[in-house]
ChimeraX commands (.cxc) that place a marker at each C-alpha (Angstrom):
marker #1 position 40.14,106.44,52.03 radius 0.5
marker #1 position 42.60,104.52,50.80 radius 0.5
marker #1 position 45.63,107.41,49.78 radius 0.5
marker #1 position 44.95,109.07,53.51 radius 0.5
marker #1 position 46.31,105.64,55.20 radius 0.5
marker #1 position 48.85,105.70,53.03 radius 0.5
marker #1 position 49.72,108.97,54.14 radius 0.5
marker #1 position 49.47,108.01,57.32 radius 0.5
marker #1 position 51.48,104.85,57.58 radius 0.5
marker #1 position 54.04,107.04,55.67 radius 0.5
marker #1 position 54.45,109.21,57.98 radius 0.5
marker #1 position 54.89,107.07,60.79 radius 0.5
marker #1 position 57.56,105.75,59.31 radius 0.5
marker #1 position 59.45,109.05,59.16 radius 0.5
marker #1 position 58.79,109.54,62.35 radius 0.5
marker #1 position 60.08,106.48,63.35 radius 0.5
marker #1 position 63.42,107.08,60.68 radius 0.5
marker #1 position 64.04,110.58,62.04 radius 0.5
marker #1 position 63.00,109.94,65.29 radius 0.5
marker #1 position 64.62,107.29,66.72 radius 0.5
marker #1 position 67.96,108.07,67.01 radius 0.5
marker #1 position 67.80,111.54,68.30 radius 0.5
marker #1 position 65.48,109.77,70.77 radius 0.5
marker #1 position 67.45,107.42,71.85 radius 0.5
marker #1 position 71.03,109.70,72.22 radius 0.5
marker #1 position 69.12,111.31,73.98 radius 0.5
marker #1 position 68.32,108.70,76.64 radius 0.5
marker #1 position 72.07,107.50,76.73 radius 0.5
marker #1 position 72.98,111.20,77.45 radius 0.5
marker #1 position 70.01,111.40,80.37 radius 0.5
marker #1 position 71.28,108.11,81.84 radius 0.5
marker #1 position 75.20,109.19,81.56 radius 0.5
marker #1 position 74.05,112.37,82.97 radius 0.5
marker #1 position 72.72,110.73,86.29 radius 0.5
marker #1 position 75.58,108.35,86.45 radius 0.5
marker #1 position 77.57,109.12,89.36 radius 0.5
marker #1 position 81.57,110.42,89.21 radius 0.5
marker #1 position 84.18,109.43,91.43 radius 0.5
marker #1 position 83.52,112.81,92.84 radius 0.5
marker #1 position 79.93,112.37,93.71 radius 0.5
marker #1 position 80.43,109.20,95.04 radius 0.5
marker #1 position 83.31,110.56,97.66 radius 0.5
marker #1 position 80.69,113.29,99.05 radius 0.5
marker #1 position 78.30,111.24,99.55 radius 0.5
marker #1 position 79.82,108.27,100.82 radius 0.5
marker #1 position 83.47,109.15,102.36 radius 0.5
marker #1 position 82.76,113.41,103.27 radius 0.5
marker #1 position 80.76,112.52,106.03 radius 0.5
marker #1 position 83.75,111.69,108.12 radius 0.5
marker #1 position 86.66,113.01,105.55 radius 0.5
marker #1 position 85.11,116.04,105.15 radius 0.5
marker #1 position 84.40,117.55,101.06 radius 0.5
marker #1 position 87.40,118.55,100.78 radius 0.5
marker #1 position 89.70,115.54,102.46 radius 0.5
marker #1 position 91.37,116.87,105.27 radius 0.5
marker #1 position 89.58,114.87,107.37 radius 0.5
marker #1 position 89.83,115.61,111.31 radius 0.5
marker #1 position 92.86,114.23,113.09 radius 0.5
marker #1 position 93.36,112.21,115.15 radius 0.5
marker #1 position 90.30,110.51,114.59 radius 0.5
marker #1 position 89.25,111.11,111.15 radius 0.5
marker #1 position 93.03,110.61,109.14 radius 0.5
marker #1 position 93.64,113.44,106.30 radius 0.5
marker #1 position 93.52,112.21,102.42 radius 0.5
marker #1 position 95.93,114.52,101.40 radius 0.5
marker #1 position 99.61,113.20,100.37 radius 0.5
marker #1 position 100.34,110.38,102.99 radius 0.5
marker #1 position 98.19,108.35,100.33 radius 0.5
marker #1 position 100.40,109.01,97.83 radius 0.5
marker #1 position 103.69,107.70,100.10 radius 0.5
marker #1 position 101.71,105.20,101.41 radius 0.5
marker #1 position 102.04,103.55,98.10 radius 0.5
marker #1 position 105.37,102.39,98.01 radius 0.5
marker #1 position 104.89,99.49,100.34 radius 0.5
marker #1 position 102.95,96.97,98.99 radius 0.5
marker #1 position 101.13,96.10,102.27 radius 0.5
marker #1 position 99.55,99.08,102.14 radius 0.5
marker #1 position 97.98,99.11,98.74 radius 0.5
marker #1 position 95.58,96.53,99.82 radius 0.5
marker #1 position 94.59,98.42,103.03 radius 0.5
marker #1 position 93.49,101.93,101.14 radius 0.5
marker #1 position 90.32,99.21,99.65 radius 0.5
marker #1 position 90.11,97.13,102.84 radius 0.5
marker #1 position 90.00,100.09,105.64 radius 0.5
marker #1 position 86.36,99.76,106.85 radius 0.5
marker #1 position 85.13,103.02,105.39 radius 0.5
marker #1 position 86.01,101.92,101.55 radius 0.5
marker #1 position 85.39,98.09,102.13 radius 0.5
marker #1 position 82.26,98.78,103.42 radius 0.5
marker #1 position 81.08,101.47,101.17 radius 0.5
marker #1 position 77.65,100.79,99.70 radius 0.5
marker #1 position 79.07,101.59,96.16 radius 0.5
marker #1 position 80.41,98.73,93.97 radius 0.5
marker #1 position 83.85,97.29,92.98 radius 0.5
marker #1 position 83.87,99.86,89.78 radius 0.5
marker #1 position 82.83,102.49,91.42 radius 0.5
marker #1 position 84.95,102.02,94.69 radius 0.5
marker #1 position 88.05,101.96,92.24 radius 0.5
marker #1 position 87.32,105.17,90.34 radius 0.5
marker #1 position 86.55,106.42,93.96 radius 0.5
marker #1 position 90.26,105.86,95.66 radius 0.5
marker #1 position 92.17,107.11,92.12 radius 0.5
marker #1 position 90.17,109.89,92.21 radius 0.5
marker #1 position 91.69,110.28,95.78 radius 0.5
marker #1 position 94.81,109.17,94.83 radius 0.5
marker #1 position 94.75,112.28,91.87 radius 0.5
marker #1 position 93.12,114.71,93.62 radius 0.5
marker #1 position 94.27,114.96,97.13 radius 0.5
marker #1 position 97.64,113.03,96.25 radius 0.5
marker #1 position 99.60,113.69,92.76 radius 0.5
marker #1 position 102.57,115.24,94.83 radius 0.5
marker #1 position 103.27,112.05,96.53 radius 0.5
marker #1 position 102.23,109.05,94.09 radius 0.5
marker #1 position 105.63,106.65,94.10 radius 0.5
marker #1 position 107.28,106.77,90.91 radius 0.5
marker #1 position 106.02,104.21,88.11 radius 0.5
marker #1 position 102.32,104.46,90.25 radius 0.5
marker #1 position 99.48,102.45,88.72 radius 0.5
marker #1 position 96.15,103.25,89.63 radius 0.5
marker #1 position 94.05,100.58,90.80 radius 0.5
marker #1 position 91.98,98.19,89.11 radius 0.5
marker #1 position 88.37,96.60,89.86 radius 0.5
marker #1 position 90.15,93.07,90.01 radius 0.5
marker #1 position 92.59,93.99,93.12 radius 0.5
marker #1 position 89.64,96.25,94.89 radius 0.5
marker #1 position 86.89,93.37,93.98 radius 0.5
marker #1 position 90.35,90.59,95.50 radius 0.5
marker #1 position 91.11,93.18,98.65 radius 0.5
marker #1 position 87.35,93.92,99.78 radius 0.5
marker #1 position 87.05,90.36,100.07 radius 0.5
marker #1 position 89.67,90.24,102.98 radius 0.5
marker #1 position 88.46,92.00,105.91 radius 0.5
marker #1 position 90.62,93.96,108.02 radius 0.5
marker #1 position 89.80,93.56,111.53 radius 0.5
marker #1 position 92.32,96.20,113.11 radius 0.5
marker #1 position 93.06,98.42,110.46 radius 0.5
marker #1 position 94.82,101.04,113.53 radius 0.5
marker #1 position 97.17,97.47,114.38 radius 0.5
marker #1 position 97.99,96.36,110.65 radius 0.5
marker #1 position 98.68,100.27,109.68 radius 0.5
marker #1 position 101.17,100.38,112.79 radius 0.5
marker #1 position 102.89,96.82,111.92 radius 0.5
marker #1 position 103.64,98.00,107.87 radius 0.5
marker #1 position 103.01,102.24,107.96 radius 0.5
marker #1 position 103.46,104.19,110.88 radius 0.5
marker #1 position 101.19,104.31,114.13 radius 0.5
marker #1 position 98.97,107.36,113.73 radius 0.5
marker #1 position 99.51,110.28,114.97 radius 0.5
marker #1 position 102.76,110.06,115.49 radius 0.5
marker link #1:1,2 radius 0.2
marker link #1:2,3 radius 0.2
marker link #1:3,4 radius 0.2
marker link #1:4,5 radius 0.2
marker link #1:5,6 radius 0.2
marker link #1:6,7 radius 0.2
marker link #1:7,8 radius 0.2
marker link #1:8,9 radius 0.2
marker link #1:9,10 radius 0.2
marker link #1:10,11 radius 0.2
marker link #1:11,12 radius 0.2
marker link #1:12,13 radius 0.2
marker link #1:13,14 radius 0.2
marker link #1:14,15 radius 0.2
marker link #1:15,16 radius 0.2
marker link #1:16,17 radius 0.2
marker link #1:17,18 radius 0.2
marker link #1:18,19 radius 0.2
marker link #1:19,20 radius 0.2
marker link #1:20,21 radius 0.2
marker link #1:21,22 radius 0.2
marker link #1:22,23 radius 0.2
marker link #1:23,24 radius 0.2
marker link #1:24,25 radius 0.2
marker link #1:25,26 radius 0.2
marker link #1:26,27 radius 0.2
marker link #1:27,28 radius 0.2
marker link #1:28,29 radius 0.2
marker link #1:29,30 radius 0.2
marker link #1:30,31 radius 0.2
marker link #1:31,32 radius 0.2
marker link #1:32,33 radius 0.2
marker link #1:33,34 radius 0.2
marker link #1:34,35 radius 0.2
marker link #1:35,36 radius 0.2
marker link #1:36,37 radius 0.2
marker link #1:37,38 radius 0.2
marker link #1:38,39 radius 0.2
marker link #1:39,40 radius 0.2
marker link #1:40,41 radius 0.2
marker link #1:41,42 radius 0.2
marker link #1:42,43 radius 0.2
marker link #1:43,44 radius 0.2
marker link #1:44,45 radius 0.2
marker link #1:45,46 radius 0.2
marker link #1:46,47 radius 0.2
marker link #1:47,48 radius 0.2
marker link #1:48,49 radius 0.2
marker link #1:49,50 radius 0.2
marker link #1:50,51 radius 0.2
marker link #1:51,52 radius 0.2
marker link #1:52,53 radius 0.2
marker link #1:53,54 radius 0.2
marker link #1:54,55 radius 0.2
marker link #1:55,56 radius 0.2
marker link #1:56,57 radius 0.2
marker link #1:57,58 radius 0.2
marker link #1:58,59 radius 0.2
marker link #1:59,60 radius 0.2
marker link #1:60,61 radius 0.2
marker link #1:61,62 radius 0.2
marker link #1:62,63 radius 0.2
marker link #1:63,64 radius 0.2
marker link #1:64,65 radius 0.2
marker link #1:65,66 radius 0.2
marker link #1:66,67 radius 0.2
marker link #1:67,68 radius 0.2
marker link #1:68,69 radius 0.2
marker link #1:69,70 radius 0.2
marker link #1:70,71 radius 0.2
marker link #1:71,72 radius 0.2
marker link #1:72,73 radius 0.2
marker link #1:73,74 radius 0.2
marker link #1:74,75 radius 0.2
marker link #1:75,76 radius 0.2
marker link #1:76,77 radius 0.2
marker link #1:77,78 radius 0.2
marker link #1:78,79 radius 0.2
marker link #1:79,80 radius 0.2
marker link #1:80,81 radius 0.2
marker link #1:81,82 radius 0.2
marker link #1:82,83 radius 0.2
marker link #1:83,84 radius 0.2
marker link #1:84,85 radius 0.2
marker link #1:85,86 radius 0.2
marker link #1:86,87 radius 0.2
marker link #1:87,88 radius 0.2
marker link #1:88,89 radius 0.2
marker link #1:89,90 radius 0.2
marker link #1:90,91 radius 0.2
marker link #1:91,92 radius 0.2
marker link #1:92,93 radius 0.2
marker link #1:93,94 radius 0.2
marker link #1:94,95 radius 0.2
marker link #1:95,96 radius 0.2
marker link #1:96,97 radius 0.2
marker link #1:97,98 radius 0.2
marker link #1:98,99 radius 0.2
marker link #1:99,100 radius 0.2
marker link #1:100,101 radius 0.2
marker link #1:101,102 radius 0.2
marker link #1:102,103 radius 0.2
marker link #1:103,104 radius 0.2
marker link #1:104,105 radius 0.2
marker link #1:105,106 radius 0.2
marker link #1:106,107 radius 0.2
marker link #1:107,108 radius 0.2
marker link #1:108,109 radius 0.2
marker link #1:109,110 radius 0.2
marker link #1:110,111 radius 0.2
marker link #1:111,112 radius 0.2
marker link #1:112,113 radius 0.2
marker link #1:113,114 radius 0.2
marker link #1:114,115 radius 0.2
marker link #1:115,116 radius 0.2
marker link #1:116,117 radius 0.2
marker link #1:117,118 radius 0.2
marker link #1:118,119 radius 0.2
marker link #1:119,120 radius 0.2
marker link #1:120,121 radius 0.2
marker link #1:121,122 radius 0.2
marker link #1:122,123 radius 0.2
marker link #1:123,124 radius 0.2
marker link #1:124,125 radius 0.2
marker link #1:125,126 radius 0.2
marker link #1:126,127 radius 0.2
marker link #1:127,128 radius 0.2
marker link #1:128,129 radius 0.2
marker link #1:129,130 radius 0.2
marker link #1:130,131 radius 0.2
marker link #1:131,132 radius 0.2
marker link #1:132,133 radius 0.2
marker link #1:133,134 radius 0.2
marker link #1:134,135 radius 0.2
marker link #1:135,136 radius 0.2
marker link #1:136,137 radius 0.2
marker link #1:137,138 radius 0.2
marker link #1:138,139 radius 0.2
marker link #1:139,140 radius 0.2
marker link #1:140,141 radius 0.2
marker link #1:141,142 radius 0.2
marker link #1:142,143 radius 0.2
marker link #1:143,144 radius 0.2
marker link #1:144,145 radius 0.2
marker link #1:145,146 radius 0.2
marker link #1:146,147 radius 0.2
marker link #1:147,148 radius 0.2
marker link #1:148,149 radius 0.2
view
């Protein structure tokens, strides 16, 4: 009797050397796997009115493609791509938000970035999604350009 549990309790131990690892790489890659991108995130919480591939639906609906990009060099409006009620209010958070608009900023906007462009950080979106923007069409007129013009 006694040699079989040694066996036994032997083998479990193998199991549990050999085991274990593969075993648990392969639960990081599951859970990495099911981890949303920046891209999955924008259809499913900006394509509804943006559209999947960003051109939006003027007037109402603005495009994403290039005015981003010159939209960066003035400062105001840095702070308004996170605070515009569609971002701000995005039930996604502060990480995920900020790979969200450089994703934006890459894909729809590379073209027009500003010289010496820095992409955003989950400090300034967590600091600008704080401040609410109550008339996004009135501060976008006062520092960008009134829309549809």
């Amino acid at each position: 009797m006694r040699p079989q549990a040694l066996g036994a309790t032997c083998v479990i131990r193998h199991l549990r050397r050999y085991l274990f690892f593969p075993a648990l790489l392969l639960l990081l890659l599951i859970s990495s796997a099911f981890a949303a991108s920046p891209r999955i995130n924008y259809l499913l919480y900006c394509s509804g009115c943006h559209r999947p591939t960003g051109e939006g639906n003027p007037p109402n609906v603005p495009t994403l493609h290039n005015e981003l990009g010159e939209m960066l060099a003035v400062s105001e409006m840095r702070s308004y791509l996170v605070r515009i009620p569609g971002a701000s209010q995005a039930p996604i958070d502060d990480a995920d938000l900020t790979a969200v608009i450089n994703w934006v900023l890459t894909e729809f906007n590379t073209e027009t970035l500003p010289s010496g462009f820095q992409y955003f950080n989950v400090d300034e979106v967590t600091m600008a999604r704080k401040k609410v923007l109550a008339d996004p069409l009135k501060y976008r007129k006062k520092y960008w350009k009134n829309y549809g013009e």
